[in-house]
C-alpha positions as CSV (number, residue, x, y, z in Angstrom):
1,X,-16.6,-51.3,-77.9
2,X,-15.7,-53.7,-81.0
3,X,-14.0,-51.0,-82.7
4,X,-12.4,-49.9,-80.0
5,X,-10.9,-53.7,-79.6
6,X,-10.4,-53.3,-83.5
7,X,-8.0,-50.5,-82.9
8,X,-6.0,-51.1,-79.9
9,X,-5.3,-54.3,-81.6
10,X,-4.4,-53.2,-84.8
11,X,-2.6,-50.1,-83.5
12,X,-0.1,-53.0,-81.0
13,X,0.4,-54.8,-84.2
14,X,1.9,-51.8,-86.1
15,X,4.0,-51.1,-83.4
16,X,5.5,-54.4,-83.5
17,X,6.0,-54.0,-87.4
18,X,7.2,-50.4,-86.9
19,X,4.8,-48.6,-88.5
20,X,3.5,-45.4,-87.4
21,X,0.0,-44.5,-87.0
22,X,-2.3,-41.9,-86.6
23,X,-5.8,-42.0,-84.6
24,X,-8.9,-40.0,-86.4
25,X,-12.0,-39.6,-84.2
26,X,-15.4,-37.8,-84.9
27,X,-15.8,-35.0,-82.4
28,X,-18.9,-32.8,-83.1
29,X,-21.2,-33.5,-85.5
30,X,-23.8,-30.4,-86.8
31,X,-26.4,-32.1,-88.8
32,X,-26.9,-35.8,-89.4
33,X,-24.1,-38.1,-90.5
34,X,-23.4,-41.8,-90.9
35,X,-21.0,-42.0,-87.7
36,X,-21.7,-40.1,-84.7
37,X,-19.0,-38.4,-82.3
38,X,-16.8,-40.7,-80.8
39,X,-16.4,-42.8,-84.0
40,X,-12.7,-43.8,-84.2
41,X,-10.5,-44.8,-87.6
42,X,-6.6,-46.0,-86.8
43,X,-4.7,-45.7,-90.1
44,X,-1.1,-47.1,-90.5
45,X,1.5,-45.2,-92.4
46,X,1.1,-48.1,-95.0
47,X,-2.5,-47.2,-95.3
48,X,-4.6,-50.0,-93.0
49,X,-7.7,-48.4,-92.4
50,X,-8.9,-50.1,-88.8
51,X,-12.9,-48.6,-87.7
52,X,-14.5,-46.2,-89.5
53,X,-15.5,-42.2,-89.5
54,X,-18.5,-42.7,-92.2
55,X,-20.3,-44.9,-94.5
56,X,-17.4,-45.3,-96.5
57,X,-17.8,-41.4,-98.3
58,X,-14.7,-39.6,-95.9
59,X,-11.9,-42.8,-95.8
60,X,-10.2,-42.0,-98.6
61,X,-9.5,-37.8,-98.1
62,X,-9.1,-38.3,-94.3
63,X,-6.7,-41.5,-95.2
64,X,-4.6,-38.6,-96.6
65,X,-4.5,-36.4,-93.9
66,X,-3.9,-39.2,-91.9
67,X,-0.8,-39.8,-93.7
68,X,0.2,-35.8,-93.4
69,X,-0.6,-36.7,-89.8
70,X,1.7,-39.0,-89.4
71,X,4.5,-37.4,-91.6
72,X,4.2,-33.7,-89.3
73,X,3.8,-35.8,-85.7
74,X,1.0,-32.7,-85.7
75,X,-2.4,-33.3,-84.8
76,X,-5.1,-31.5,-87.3
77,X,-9.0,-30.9,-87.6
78,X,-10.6,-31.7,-90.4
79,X,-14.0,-30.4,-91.1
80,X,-16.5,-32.0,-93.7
81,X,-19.4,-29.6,-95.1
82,X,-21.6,-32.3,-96.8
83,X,-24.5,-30.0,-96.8
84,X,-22.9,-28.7,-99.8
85,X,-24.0,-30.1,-103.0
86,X,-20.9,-29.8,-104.6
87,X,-19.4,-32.3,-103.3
88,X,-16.8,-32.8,-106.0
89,X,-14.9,-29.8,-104.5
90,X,-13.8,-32.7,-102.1
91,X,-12.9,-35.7,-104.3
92,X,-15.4,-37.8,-102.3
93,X,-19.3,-38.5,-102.7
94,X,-20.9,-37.3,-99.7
95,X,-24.8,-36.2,-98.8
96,X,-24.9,-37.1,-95.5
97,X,-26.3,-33.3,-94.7
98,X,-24.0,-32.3,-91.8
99,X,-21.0,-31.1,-91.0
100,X,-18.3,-33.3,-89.3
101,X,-15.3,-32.4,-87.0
102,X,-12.7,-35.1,-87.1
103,X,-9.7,-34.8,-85.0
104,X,-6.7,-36.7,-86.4
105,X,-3.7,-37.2,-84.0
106,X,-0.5,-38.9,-84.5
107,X,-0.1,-42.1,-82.0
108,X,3.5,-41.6,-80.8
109,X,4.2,-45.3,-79.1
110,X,6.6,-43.6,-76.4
111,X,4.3,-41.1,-75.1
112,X,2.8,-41.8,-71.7
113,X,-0.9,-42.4,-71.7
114,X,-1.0,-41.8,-75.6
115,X,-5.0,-41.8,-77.3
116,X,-4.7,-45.7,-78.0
117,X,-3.1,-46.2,-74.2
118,X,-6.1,-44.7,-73.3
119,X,-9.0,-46.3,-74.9
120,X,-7.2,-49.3,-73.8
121,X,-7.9,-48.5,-70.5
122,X,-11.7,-48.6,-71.1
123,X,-11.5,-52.3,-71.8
124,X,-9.5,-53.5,-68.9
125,X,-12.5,-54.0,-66.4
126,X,-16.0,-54.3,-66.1
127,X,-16.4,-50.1,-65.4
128,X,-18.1,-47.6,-67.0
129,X,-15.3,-44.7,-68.4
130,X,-15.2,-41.2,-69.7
131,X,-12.6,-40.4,-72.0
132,X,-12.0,-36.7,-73.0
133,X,-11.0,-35.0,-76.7
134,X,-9.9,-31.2,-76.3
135,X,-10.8,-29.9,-79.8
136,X,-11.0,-26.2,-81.2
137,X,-13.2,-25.7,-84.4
138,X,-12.2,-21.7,-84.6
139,X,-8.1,-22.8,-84.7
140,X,-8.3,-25.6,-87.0
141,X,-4.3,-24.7,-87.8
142,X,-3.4,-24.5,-84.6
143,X,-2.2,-27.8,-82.3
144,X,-4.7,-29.7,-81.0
145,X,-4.8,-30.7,-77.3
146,X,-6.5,-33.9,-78.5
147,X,-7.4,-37.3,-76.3
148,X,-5.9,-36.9,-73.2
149,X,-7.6,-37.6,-69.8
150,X,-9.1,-40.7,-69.0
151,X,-11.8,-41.2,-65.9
152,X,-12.2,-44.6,-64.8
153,X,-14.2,-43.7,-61.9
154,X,-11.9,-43.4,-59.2
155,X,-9.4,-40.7,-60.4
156,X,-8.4,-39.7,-63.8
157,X,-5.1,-40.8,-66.2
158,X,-3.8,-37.9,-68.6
159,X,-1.1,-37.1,-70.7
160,X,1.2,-34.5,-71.6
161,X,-1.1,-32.7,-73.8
162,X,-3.2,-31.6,-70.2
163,X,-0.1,-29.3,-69.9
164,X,-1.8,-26.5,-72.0
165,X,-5.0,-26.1,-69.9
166,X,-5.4,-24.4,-66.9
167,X,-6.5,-25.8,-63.6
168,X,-9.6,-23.9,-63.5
169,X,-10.4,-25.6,-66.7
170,X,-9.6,-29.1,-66.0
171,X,-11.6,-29.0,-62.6
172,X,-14.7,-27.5,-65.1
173,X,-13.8,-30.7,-67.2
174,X,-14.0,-32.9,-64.4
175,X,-17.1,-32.0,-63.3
176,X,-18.5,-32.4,-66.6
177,X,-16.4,-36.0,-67.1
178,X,-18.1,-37.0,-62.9
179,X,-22.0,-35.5,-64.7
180,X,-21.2,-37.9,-67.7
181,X,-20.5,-40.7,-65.9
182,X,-23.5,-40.0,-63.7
183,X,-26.5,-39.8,-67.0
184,X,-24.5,-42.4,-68.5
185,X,-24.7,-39.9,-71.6
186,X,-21.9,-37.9,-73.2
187,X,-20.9,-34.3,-74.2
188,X,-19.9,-31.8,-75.8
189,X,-19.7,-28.3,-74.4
190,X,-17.0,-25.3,-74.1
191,X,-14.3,-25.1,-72.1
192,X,-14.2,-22.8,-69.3
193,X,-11.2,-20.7,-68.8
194,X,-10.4,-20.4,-72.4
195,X,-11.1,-18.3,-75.6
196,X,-12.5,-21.5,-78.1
197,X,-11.9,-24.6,-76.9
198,X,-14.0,-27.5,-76.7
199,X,-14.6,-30.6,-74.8
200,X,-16.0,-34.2,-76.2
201,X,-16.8,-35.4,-72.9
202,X,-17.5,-39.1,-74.0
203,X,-19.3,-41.8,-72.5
204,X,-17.8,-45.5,-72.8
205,X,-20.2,-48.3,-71.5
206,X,-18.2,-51.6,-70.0
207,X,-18.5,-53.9,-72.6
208,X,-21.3,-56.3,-72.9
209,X,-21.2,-59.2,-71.8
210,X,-23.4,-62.7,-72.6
211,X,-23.7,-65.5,-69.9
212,X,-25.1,-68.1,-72.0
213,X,-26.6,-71.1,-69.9
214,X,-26.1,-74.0,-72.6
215,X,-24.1,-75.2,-75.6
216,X,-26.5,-77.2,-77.7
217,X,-26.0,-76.5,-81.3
218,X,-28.9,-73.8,-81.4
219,X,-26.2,-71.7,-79.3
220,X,-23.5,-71.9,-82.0
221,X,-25.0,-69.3,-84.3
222,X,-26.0,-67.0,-81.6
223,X,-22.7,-66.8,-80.3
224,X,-21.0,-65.9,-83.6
225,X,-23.3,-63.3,-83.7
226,X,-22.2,-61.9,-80.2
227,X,-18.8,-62.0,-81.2
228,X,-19.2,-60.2,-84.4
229,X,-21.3,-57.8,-82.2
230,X,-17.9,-57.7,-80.0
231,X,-19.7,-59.1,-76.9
232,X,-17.2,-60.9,-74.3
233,X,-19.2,-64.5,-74.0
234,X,-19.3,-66.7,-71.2
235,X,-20.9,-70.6,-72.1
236,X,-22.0,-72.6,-69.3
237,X,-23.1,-76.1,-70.0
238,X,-22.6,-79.8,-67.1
239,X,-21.5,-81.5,-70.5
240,X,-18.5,-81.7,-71.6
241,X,-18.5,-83.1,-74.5
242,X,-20.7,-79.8,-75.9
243,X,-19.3,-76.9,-73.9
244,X,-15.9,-77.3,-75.5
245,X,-13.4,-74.5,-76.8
246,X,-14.0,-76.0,-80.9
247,X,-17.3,-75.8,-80.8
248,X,-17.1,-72.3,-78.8
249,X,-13.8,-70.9,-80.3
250,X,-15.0,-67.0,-79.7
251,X,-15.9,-68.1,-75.7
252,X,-13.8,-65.8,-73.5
253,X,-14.9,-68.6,-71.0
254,X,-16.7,-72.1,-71.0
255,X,-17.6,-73.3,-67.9
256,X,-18.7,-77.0,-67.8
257,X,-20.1,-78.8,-64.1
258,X,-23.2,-78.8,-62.1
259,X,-25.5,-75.4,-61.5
260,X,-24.1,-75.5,-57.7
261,X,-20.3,-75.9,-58.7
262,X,-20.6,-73.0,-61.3
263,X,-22.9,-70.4,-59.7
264,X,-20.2,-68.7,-57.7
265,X,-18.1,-68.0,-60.4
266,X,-20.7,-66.5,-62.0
267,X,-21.0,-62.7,-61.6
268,X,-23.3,-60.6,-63.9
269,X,-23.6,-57.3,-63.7
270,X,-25.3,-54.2,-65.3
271,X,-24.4,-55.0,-68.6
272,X,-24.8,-58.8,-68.6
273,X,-27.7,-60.8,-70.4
274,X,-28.3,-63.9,-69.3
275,X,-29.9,-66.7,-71.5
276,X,-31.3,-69.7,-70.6
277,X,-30.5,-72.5,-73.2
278,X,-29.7,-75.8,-71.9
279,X,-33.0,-77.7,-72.8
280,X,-32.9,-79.1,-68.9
281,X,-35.3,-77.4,-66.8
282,X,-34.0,-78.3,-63.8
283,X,-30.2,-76.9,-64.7
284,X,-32.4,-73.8,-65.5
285,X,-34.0,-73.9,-62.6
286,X,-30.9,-73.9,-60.5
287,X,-29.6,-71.0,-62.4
288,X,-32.1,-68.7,-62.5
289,X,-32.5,-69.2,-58.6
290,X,-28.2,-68.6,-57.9
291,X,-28.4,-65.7,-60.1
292,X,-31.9,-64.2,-58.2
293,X,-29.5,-62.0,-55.8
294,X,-28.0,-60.4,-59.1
295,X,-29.1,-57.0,-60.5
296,X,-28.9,-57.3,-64.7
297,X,-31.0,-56.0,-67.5
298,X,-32.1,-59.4,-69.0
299,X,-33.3,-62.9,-68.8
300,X,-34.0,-64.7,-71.8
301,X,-35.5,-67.9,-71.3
302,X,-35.8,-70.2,-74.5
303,X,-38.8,-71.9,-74.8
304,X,-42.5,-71.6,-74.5
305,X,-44.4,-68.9,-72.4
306,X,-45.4,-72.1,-70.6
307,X,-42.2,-73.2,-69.4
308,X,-41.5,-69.9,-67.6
309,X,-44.5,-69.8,-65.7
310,X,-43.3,-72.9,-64.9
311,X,-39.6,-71.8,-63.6
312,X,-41.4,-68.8,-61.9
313,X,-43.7,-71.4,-59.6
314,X,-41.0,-73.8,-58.9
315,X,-38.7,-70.3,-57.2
316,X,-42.1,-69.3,-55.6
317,X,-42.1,-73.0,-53.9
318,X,-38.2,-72.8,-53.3
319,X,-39.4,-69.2,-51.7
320,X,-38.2,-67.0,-53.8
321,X,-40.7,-64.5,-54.7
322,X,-40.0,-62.3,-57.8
323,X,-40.9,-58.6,-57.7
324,X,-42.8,-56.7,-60.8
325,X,-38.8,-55.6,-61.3
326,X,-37.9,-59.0,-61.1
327,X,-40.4,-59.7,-63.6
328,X,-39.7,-57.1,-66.3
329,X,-36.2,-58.1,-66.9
330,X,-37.1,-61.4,-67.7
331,X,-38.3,-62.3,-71.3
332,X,-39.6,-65.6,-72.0
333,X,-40.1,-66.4,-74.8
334,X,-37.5,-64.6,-75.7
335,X,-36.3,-62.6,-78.6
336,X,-38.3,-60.4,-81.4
337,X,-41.1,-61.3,-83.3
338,X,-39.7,-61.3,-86.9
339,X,-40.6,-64.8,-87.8
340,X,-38.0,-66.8,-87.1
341,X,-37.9,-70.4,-87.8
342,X,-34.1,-71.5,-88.3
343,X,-30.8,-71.3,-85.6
344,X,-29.4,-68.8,-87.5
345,X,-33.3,-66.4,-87.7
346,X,-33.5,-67.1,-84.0
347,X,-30.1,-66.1,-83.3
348,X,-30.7,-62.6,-84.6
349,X,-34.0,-62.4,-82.9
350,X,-32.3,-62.8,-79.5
351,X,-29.4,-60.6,-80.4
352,X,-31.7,-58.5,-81.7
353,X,-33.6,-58.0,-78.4
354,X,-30.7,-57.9,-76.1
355,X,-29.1,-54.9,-77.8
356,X,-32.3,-53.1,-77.4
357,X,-33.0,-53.7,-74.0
358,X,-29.2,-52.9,-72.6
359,X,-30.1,-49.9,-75.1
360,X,-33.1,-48.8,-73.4
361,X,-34.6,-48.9,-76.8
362,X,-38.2,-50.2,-77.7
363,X,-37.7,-52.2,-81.3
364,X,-39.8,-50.3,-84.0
365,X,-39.7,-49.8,-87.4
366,X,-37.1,-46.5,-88.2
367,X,-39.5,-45.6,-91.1
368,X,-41.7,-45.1,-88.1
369,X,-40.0,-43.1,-85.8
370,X,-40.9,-39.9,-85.4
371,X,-37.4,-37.0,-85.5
372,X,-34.1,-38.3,-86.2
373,X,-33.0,-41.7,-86.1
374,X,-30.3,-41.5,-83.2
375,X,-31.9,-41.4,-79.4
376,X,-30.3,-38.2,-78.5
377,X,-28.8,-36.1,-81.3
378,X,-28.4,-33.1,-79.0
379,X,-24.6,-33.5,-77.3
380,X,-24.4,-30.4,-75.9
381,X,-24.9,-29.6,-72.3
């Protein structure tokens, strides 16, 4: 979700300096690469490079189609072969041992619903989108129908591209697009209704978003990790003097008052961790009772083991009674165990766990994991 910040914002700010731009996104990937599909690069006629397609080894050759992009207003395919050793033959050091289908489209700023218009659609609320990139791998010279439908849910934004595909095939697409949003997983699979075509049916996860109960100076360093992380952050705090906008300059909102003046502005959702920071049990206390009601993946609670059981007997006498699924979204102590002593060690510990938790993932060693080292490298369905 960063990058796709990244980009919309970069892309407005080369339409203000009138430079065009083209959009490059990593569709299908056979093998293992750096960047999975959906990866996303803006580059500027100027050659600002905003997101990236790799680890650095594809930039520079797709920066030039990019540029031929930009010069033809024609969309192109690009396909990268770095299974092959010779990896001279394209001016770029590669051995990622795949092969990677990037999709470059020029952004025309007075198109309706244009790629960029679109992604920027997927941060404008707290909803889960699927956005979809027509791509054909057999007709690599031929136009590409590109990004250009958009599902937020309820109904679906498209652009002037959807005019070459039938209306058998955009209903198969739909389904696919309502299936996505559904497993919460995305695809890739062959469009009905036509000779080669292909779909990246993609997945986009509302952005994450950290309620942080406290602004001591232990929060500082979390929170500039959450915001490198591109995490929208809400700080809580009933002082002041602490929960202010120089201390918190990355806060999309700092709320400062009592537990019972700020609970009902608080709203977490799916995608919300909530951590407990104040060093006042009893502010704690009144939070983590107002926010009981709420379904969300995680509860950090700072402090010792002790000091939750603590919280979890004072709800049981306010008669609140936590369920074994109340229980097993709260983590107390929280964060990973990978000996941290500082702010900053701690910090990353707690990050650390959040990501893995709204991830679904259990924190291991990768050296240790058994088949690739992406959850699901198998797109298709």
């Amino acid at each position: 979700m960063k990058e796709i910040k990244s980009i919309v914002k970069a892309y407005e700010m080369a339409v203000q300096n009138g430079e065009a731009s083209a959009l490059a996104t990593v569709v299908k990937v056979d093998g293992s690469s750096y960047r999975r599909p959906g990866a996303r690069m803006l580059v500027t006629e100027n050659g600002q490079l905003t997101g990236a397609i790799s680890g650095g080894c594809l930039e520079g050759d797709a920066l030039k189609k990019a540029q031929m992009v930009i010069f033809s207003e024609k969309s192109m395919l690009v396909t990268y072969d770095t299974t092959d050793e010779d990896d001279a033959k394209f001016g770029v050091g590669l051995g990622c041992n795949g092969i990677i289908h990037i999709l470059i489209e020029p952004i025309l700023p007075n198109t309706e619903n244009n790629p960029i218009a679109l992604l920027k659609q997927t941060l404008e609320n707290r909803e889960d989108k699927v956005i979809v990139t027509f791509f054909d791998t057999q007709k690599k010279r031929a136009p590409q129908t590109g990004t250009c439908m958009l599902f937020p849910g309820n109904g679906f934004l498209t652009n002037a591209n959807l005019d070459s595909l039938q209306q058998p095939s955009i209903e198969f697409v739909r389904k696919k697009a309502e299936k996505v949003l559904d497993q919460r997983q995305s695809l890739i699979v062959p469009v009905e209704a036509t000779d080669t075509l292909q779909a990246f049916v993609e997945f986009i996860a509302a952005p994450v978003q950290l309620l942080v109960i406290g602004a001591g100076n232990d929060v500082i360093p979390l929170t500039q990790l959450a915001s490198v992380m591109g995490w929208e952050l809400i700080l809580v705090d009933g002082r002041s003097d602490y929960a202010t906008k120089s201390r918190f300059p990355m806060a999309a909102q700092l709320l400062v008052g009592k537990a019972a003046e700020i609970l009902p502005e608080l709203r977490p959702d799916r995608r919300t961790a909530v951590l407990l920071m104040t060093h006042n049990f009893t502010y704690d206390l009144a939070i983590m009772s107002g926010l009981h009601p709420y379904q969300f993946p995680y509860l950090g609670v700072l402090g010792p083991k002790k000091k939750l059981e603590k919280l979890i007997e004072n709800l049981e006498k306010e008669g609140i009674h936590l369920s074994s699924g109340d229980l097993q979204r709260i983590y107390g102590p929280m964060g990973l165990n990978i000996g941290a002593e500082s702010p900053e060690e701690i910090a990353l510990s707690v990050i650390s766990e959040v990501s893995a938790v709204l991830s679904s993932q259990e924190p291991m060693h990768l050296r240790s994991k058994p088949g690739p080292i992406h959850a699901d490298e198998n797109f298709h369905g």
